[in-house]
N, CA, C and O atoms as a printed pandas DataFrame, in Angstrom:
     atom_number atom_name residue_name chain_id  residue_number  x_coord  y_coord  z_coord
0              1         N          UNK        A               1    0.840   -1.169    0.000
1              2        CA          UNK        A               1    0.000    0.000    0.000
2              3         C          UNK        A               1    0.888    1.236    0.000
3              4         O          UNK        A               1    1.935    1.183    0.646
4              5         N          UNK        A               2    0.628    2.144   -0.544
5              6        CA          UNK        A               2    1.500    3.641   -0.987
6              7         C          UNK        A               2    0.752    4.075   -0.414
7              8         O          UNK        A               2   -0.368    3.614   -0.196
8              9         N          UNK        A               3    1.544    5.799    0.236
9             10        CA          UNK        A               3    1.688    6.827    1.087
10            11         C          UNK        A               3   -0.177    7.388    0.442
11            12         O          UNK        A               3   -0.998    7.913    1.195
12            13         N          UNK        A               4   -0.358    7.177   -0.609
13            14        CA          UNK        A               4   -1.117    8.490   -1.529
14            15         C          UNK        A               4   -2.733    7.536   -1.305
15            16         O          UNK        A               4   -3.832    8.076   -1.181
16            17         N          UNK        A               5   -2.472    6.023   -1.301
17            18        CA          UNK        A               5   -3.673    5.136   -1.207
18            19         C          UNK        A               5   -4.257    4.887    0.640
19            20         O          UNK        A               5   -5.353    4.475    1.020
20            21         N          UNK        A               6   -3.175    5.274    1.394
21            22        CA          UNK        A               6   -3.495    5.091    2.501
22            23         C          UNK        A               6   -3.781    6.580    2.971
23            24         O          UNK        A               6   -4.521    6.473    3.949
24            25         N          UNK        A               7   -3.543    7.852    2.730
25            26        CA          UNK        A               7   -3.685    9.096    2.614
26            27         C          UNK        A               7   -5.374    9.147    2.014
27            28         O          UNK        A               7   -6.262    9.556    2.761
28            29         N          UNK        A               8   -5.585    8.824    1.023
29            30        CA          UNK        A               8   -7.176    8.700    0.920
30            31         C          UNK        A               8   -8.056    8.049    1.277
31            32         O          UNK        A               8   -9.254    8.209    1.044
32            33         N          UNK        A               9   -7.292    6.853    2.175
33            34        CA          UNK        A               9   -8.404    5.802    2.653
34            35         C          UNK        A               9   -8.808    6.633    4.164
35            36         O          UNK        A               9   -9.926    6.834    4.640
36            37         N          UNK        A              10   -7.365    7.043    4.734
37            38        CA          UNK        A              10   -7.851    7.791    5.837
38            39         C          UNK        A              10   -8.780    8.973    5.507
39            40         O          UNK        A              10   -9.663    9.215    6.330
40            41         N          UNK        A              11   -8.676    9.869    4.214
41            42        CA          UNK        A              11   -9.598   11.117    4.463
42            43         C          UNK        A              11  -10.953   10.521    3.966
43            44         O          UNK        A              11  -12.001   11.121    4.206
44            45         N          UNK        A              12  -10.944    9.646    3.451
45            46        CA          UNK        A              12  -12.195    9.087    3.527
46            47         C          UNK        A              12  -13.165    8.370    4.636
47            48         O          UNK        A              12  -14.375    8.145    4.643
48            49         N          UNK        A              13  -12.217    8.136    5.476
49            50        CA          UNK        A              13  -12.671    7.428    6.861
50            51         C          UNK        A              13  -13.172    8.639    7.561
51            52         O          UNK        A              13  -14.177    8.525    8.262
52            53         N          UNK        A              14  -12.538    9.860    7.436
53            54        CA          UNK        A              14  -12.645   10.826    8.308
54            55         C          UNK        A              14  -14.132   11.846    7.738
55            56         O          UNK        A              14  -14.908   12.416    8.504
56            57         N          UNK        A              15  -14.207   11.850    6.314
57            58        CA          UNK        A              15  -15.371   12.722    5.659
58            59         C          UNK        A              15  -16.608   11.561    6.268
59            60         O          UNK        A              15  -17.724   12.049    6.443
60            61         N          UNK        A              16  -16.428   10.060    6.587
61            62        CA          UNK        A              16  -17.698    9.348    6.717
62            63         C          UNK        A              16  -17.805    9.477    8.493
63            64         O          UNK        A              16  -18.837    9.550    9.159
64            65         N          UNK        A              17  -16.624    9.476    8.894
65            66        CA          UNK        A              17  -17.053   10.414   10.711
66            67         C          UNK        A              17  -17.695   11.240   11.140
67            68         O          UNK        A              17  -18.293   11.266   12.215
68            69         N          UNK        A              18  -17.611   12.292   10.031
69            70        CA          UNK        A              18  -18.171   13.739   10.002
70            71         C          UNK        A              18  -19.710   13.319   10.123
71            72         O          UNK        A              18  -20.497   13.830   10.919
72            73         N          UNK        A              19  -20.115   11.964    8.895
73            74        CA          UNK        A              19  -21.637   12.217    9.000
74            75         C          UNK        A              19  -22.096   11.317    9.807
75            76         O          UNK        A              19  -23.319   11.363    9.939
76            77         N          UNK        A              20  -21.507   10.438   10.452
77            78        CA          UNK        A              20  -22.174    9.820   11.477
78            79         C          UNK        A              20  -22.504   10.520   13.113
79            80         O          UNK        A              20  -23.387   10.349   13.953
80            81         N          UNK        A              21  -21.264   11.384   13.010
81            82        CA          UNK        A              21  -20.915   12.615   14.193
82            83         C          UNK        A              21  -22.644   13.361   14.113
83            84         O          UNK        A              21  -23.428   13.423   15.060
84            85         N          UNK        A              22  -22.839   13.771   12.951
85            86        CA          UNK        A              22  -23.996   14.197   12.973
86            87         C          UNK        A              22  -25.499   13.837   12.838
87            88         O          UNK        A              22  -26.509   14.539   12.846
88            89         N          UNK        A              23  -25.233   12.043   12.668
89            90        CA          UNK        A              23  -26.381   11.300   12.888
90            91         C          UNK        A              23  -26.422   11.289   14.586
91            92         O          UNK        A              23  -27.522   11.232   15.134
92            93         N          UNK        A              24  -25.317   11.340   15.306
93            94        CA          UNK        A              24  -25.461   11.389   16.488
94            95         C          UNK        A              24  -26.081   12.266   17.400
95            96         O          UNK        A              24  -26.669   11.814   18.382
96            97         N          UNK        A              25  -26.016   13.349   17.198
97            98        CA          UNK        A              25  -26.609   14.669   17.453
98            99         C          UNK        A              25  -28.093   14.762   17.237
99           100         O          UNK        A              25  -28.783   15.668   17.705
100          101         N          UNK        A              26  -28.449   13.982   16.657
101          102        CA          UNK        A              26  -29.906   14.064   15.735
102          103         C          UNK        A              26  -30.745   14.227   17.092
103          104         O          UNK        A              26  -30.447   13.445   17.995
104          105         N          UNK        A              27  -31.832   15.225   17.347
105          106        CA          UNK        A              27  -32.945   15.253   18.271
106          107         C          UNK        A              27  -33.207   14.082   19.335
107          108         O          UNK        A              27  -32.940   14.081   20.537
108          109         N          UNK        A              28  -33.893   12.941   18.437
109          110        CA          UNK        A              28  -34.775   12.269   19.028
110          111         C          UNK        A              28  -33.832   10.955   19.395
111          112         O          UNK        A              28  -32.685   11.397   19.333
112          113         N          UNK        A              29  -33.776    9.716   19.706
113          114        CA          UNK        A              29  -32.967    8.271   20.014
114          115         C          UNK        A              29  -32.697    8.224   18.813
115          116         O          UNK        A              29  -31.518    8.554   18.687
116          117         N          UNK        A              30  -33.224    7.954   17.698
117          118        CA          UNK        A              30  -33.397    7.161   16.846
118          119         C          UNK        A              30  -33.813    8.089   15.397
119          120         O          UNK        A              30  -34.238    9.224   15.613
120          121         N          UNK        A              31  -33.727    7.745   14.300
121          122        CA          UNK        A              31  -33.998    8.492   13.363
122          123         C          UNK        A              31  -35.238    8.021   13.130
123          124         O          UNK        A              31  -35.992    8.813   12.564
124          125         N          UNK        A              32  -35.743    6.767   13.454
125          126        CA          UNK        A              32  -37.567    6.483   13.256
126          127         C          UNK        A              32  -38.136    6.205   14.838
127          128         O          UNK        A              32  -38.711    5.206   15.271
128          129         N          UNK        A              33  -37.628    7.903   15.781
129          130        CA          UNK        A              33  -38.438    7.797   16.802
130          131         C          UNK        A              33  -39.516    8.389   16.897
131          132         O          UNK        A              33  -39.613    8.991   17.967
132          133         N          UNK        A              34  -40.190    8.461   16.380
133          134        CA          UNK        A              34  -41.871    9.144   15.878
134          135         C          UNK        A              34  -41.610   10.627   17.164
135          136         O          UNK        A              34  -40.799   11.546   17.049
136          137         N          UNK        A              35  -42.615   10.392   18.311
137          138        CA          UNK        A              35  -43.143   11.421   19.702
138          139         C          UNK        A              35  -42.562   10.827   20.817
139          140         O          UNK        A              35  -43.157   10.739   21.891
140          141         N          UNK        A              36  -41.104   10.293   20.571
141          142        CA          UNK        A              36  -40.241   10.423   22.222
142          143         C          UNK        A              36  -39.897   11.593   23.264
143          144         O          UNK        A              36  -39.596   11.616   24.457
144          145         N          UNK        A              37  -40.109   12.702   22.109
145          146        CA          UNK        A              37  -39.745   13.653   23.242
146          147         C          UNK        A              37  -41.066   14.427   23.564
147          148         O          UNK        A              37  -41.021   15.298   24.432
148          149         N          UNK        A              38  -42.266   14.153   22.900
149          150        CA          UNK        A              38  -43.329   14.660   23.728
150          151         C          UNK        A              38  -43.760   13.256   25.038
151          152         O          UNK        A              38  -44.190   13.313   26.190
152          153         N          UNK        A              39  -43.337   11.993   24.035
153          154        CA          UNK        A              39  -43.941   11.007   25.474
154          155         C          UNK        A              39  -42.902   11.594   26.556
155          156         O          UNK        A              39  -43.499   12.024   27.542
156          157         N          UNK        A              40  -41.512   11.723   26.627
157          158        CA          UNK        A              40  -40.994   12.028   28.121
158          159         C          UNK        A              40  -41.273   13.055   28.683
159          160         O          UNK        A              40  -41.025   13.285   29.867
160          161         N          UNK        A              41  -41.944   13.968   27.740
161          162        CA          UNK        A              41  -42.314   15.784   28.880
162          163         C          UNK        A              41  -43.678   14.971   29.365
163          164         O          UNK        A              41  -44.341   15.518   30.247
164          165         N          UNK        A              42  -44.107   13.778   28.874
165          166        CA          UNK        A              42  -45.221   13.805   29.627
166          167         C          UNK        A              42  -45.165   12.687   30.731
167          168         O          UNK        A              42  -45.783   12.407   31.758
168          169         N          UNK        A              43  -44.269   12.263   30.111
169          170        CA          UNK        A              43  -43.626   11.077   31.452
170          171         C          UNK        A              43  -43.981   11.989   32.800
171          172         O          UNK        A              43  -44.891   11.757   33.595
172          173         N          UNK        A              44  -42.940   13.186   32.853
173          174        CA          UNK        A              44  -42.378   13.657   34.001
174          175         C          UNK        A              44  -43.222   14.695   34.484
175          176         O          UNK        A              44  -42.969   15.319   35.515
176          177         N          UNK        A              45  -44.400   14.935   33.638
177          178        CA          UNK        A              45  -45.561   16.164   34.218
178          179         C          UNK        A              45  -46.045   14.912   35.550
179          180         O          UNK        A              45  -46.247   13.711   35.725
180          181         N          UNK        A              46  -46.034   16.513   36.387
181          182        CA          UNK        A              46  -46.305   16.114   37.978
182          183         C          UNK        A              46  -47.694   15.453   37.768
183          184         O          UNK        A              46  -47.808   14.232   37.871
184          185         N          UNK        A              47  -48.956   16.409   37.415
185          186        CA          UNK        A              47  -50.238   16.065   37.832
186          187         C          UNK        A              47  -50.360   16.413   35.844
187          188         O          UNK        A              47  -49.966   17.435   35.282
188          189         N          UNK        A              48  -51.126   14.998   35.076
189          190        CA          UNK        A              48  -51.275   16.019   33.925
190          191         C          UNK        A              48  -52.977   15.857   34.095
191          192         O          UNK        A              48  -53.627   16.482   33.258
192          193         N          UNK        A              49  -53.648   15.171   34.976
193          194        CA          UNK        A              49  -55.195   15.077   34.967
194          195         C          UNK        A              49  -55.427   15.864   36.124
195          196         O          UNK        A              49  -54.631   15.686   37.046
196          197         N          UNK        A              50  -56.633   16.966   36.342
197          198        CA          UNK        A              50  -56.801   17.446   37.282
198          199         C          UNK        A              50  -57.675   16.316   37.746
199          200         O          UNK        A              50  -57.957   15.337   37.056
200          201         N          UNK        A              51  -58.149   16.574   39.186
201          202        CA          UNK        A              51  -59.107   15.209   39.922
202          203         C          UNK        A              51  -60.724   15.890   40.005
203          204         O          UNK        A              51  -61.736   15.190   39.968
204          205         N          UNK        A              52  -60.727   17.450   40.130
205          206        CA          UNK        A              52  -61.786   18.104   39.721
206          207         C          UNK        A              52  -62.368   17.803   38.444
207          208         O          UNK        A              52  -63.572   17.654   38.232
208          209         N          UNK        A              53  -61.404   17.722   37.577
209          210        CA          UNK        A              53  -62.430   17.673   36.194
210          211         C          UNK        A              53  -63.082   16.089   36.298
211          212         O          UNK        A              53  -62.980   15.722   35.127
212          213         N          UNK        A              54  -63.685   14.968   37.040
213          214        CA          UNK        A              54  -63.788   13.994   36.558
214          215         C          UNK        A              54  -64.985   14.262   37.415
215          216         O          UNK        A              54  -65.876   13.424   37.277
216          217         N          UNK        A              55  -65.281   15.457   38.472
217          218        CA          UNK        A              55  -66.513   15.412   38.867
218          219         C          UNK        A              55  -67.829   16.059   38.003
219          220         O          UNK        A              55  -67.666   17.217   37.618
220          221         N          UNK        A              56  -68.963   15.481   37.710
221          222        CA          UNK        A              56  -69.899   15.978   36.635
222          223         C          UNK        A              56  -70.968   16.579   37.548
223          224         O          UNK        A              56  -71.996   16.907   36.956
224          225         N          UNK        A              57  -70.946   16.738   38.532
225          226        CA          UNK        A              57  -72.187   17.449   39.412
226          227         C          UNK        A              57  -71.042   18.944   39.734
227          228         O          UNK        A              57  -69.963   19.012   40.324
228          229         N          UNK        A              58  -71.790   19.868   39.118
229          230        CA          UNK        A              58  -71.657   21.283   39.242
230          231         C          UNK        A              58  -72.884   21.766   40.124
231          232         O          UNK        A              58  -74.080   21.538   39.945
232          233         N          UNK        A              59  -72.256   22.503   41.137
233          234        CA          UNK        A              59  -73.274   23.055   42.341
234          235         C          UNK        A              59  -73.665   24.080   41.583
235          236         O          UNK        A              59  -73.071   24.115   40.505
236          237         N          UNK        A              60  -74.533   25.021   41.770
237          238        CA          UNK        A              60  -74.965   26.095   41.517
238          239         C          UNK        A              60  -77.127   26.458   41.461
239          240         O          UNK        A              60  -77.972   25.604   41.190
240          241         N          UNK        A              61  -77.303   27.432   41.692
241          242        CA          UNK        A              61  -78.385   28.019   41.622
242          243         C          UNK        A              61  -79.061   28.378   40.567
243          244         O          UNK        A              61  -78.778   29.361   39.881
244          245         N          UNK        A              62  -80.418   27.270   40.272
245          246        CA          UNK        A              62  -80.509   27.309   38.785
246          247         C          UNK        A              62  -81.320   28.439   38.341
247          248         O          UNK        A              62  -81.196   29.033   37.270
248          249         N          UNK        A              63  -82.272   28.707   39.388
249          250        CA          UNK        A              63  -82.916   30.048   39.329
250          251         C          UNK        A              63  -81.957   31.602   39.238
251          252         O          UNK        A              63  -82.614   32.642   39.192
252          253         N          UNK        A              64  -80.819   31.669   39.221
253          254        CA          UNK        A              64  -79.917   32.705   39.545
254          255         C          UNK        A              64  -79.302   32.603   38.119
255          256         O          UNK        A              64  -78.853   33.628   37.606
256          257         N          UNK        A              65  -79.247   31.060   37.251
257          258        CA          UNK        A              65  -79.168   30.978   36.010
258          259         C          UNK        A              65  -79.652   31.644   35.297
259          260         O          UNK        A              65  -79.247   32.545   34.563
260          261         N          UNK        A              66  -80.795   31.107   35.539
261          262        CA          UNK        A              66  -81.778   31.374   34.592
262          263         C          UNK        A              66  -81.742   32.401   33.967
263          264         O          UNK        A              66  -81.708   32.615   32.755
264          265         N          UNK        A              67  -81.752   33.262   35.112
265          266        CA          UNK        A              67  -81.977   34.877   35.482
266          267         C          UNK        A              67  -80.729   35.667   34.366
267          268         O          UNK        A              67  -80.788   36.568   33.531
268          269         N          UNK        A              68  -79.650   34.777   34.889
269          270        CA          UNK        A              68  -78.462   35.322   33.946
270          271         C          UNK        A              68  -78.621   35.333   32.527
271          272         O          UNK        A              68  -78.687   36.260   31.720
272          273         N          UNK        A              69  -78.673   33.965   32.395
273          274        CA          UNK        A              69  -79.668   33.830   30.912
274          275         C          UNK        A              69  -80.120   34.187   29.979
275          276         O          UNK        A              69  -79.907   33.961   28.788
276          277         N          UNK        A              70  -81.372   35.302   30.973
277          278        CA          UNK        A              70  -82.257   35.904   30.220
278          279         C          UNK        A              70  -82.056   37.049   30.371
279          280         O          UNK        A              70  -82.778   37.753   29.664
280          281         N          UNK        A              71  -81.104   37.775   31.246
281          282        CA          UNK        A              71  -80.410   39.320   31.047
282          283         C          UNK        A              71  -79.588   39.035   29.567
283          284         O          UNK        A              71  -79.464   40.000   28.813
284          285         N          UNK        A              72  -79.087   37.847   29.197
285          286        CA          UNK        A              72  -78.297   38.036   27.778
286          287         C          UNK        A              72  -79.057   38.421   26.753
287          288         O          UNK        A              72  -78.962   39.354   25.956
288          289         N          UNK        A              73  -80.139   37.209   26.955
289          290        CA          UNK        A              73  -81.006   37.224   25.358
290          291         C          UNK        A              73  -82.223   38.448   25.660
291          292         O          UNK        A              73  -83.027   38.602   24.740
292          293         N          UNK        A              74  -82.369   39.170   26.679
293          294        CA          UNK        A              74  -82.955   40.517   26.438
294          295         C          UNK        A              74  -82.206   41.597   27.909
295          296         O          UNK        A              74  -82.471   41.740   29.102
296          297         N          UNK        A              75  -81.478   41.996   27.220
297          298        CA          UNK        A              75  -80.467   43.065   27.606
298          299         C          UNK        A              75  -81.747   44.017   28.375
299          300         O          UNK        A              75  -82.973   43.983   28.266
300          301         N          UNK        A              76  -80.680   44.972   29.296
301          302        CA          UNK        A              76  -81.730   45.711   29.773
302          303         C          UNK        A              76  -82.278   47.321   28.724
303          304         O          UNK        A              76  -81.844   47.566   27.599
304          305         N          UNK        A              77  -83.152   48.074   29.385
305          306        CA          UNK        A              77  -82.579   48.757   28.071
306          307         C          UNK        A              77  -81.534   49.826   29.084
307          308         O          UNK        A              77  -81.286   49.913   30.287
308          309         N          UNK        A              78  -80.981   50.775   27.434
309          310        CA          UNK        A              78  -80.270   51.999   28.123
310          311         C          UNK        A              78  -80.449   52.958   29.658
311          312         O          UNK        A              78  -81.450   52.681   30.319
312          313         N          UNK        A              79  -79.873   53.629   29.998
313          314        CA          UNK        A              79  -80.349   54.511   31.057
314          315         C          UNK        A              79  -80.485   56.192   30.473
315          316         O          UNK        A              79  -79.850   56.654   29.525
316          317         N          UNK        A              80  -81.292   56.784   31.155
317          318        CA          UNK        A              80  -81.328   57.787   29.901
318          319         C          UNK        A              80  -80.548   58.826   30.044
319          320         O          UNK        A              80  -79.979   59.178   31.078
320          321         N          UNK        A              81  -80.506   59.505   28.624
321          322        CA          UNK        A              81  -79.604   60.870   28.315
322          323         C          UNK        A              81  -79.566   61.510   30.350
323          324         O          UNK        A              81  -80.225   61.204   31.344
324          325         N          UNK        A              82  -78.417   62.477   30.075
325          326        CA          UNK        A              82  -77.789   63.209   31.487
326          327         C          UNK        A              82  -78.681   64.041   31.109
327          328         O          UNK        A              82  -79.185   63.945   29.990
328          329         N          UNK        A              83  -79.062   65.091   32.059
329          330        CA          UNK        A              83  -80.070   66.223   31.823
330          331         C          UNK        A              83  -79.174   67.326   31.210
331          332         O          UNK        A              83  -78.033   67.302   31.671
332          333         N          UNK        A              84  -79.446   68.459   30.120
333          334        CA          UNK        A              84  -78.706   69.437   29.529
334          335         C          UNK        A              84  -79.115   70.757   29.988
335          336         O          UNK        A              84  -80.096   71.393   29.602
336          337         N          UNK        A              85  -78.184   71.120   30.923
337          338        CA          UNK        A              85  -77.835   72.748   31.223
338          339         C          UNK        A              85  -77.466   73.637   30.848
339          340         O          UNK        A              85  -76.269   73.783   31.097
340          341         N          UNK        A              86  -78.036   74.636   30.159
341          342        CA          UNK        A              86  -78.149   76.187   29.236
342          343         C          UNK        A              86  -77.668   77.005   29.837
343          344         O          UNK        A              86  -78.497   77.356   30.677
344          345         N          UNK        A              87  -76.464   77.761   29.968
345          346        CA          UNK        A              87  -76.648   78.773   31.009
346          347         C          UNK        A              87  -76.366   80.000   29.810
347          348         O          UNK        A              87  -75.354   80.046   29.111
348          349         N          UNK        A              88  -77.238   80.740   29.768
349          350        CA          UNK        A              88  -77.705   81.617   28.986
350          351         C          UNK        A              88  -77.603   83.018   29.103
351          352         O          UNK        A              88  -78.722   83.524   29.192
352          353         N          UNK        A              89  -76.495   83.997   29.145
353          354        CA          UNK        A              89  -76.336   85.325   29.569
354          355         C          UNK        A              89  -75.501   85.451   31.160
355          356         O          UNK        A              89  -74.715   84.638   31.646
356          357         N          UNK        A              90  -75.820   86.317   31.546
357          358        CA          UNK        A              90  -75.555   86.796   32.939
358          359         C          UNK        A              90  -76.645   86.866   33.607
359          360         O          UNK        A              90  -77.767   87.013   33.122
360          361         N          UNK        A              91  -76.355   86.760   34.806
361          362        CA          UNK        A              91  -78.150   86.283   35.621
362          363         C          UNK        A              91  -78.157   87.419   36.149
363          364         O          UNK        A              91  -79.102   87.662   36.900
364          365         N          UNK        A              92  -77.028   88.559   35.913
365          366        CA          UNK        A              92  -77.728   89.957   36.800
366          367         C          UNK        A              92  -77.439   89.854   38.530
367          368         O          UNK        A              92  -78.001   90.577   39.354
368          369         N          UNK        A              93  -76.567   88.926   38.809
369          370        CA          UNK        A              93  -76.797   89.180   40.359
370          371         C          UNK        A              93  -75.128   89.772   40.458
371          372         O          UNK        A              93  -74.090   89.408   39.904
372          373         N          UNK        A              94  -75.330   90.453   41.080
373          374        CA          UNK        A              94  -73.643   91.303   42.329
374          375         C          UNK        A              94  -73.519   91.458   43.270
375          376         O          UNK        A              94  -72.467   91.948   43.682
């Protein structure tokens, strides 16, 4: 083997390092790891179900509903115009 055949076998060894160097780096484990890194943020969420949401009885006052309700679908009306004050000349007093 000559200086010039072993000189290119090495820079060839070294250009195919380069791209494995950067298969390594790659995001996820694996290049066909689909959602590993959303399954582990969810691995490690403390609480991801609240225990409230699984209760279906909501307390509340249905008459006080109602009421709400029907202030939407008929609004009250306006309140009226401010009263308008003229003041008109000098009133003559000293």
């Amino acid at each position: 083997m000559s200086k010039n055949s072993a000189l290119i076998l090495l820079l060839c060894a070294g250009v195919l390092t380069g791209c494995a160097d950067y298969l390594n780096r790659y995001e996820t484990v694996t290049l066909a790891a689909g959602d590993t890194q959303k399954y582990n943020s969810l691995l490690q969420t403390v609480d991801p179900l609240n225990p409230a949401s699984r209760n279906t009885t909501i307390k509340g006052d249905g008459v006080r509903a109602a009421a709400v309700a029907e202030s939407y679908r008929i609004p009250p009306p306006p309140p009226p115009p401010p009263a308008i004050t003229v003041n008109v000349g000098n009133t003559g007093v000293e």
